[in-house]
C-alpha positions as CSV (number, residue, x, y, z in Angstrom):
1,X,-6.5,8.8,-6.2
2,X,-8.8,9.2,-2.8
3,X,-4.7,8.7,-1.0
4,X,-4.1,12.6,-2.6
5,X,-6.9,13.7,-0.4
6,X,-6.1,12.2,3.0
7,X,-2.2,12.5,2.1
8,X,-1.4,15.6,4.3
9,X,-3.4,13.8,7.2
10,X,-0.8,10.8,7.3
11,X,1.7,13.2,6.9
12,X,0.7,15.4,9.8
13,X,1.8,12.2,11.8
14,X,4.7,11.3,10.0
15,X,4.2,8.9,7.7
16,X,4.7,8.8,4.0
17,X,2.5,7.2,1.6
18,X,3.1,5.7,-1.6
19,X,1.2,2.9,-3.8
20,X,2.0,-0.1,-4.9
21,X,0.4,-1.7,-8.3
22,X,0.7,-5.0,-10.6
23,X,0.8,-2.6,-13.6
24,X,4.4,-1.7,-15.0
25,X,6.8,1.2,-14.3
26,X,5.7,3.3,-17.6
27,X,2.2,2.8,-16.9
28,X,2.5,3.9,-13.6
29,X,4.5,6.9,-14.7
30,X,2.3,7.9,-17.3
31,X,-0.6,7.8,-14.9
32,X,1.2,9.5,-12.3
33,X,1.7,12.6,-14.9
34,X,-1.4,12.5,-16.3
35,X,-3.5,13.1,-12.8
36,X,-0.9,14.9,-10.8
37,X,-0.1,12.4,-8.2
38,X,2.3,13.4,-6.1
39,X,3.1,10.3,-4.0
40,X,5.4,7.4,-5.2
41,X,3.6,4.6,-7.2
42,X,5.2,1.4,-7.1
43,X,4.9,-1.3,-9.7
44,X,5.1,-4.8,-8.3
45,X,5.1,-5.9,-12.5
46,X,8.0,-8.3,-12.2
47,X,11.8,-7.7,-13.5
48,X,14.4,-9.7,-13.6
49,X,15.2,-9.5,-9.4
50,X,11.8,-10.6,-8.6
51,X,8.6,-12.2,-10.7
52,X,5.4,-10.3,-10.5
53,X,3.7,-10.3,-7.5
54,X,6.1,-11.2,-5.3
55,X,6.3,-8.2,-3.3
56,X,2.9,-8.7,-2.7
57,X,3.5,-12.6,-1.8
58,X,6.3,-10.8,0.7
59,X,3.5,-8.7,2.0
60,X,1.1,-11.3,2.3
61,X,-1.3,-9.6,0.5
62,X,-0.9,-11.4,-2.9
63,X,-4.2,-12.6,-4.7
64,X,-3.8,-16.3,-4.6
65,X,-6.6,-17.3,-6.8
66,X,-4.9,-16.2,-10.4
67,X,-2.1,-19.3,-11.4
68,X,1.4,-18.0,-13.3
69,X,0.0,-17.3,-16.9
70,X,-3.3,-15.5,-15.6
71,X,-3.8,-12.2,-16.6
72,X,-3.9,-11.4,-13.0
73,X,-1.4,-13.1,-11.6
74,X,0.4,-11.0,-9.2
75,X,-2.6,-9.0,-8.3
76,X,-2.6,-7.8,-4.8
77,X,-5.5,-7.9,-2.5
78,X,-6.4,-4.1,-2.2
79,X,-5.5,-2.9,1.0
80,X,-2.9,-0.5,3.1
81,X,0.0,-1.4,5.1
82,X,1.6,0.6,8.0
83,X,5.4,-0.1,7.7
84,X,7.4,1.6,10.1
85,X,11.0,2.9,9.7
86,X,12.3,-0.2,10.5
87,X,10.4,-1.8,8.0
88,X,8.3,-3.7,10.2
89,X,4.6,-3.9,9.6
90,X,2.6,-2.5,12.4
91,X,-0.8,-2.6,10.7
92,X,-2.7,-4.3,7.6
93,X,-5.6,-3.6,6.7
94,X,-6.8,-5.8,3.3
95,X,-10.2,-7.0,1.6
96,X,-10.6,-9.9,-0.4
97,X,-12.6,-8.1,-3.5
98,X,-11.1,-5.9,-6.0
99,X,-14.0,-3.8,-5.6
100,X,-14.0,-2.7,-1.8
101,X,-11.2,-0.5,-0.5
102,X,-10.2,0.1,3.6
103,X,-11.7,3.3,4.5
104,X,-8.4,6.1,4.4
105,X,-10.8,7.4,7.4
106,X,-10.7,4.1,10.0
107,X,-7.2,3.7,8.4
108,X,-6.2,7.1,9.8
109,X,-7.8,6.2,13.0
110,X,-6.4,3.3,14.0
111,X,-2.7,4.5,13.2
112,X,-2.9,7.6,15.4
113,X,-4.4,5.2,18.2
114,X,-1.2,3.2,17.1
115,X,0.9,5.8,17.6
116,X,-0.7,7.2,20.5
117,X,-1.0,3.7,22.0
118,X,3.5,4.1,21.3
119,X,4.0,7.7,22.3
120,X,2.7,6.4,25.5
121,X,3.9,3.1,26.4
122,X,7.7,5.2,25.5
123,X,6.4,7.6,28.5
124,X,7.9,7.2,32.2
C-alpha cells in the first residue's frame, strides 16, 4: 500500500503502476475495495491459460525454492519492474526475502536517471 503514496511521483513521469500478487482475482478485488487502492492489482493465481506463477517465472522473478504442491508455489520474489511501452523490461529491481522490499525512493531515482539517461541520448 506504500505504491498509493509514491503513485503520482511515477506518474509525473509517465509511468503507470500496477501490482502483481500470487493471491487470486477475488482476493485481490476485495482487498483493493476494502483499502481504496486505486492502481490495478494483478493476480498471478493460475487459470486455465497459465499455472500459477508463471508470469512471475516469465519475469524472472519467480521464488524457486517452493515445488508444485507448496503452499507457496508461485510466489514472486518481491520486487518492481520497469516495463516500457513496448513491453521491454528496462529495470528490475528484486530481493530474495519476503520481508525486504526495493525502496519506491531509489526506485524513483534510478528511473528518472533512466529516462533522463533516454531523453538525452534521443537529443541531436
Amino acid at each position: 500500500m506504500k505504491l498509493g503514496k509514491w503513485q503520482d511521483d511515477f506518474e509525473a513521469l509517465g509511468l503507470s503502476v500496477a501490482t502483481m500478487s500470487y493471491d487470486g482475482v477475488d482476493v485481490l478485488a476485495e482487498f483493493t475495495s476494502d483499502n481504496d487502492i486505486g492502481y490495478p492489482m494483478l493476480s498471478d493465481a493460475g487459470a486455465d491459460d497459465a499455472p500459477a506463477g508463471e508470469r512471475a517465472r516469465a519475469l524472472g522473478i519467480l521464488n524457486e525454492q517452493y515445488a508444485p504442491g507448496h503452499p507457496a508455489h508461485g510466489i514472486a520474489h518481491p520486487g518492481i519492474l520497469h516495463i516500457d511501452a513496448d513491453g521491454i523490461i528496462r529495470q528490475k529491481w528484486a530481493e530474495e526475502g519476503y520481508q525486504e522490499r526495493p525502496q519506491f525512493a531509489d526506485v524513483l531515482q534510478d528511473v528518472q536517471a533512466l529516462l533522463g539517461a533516454s531523453d538525452n541520448a534521443e537529443s541531436p
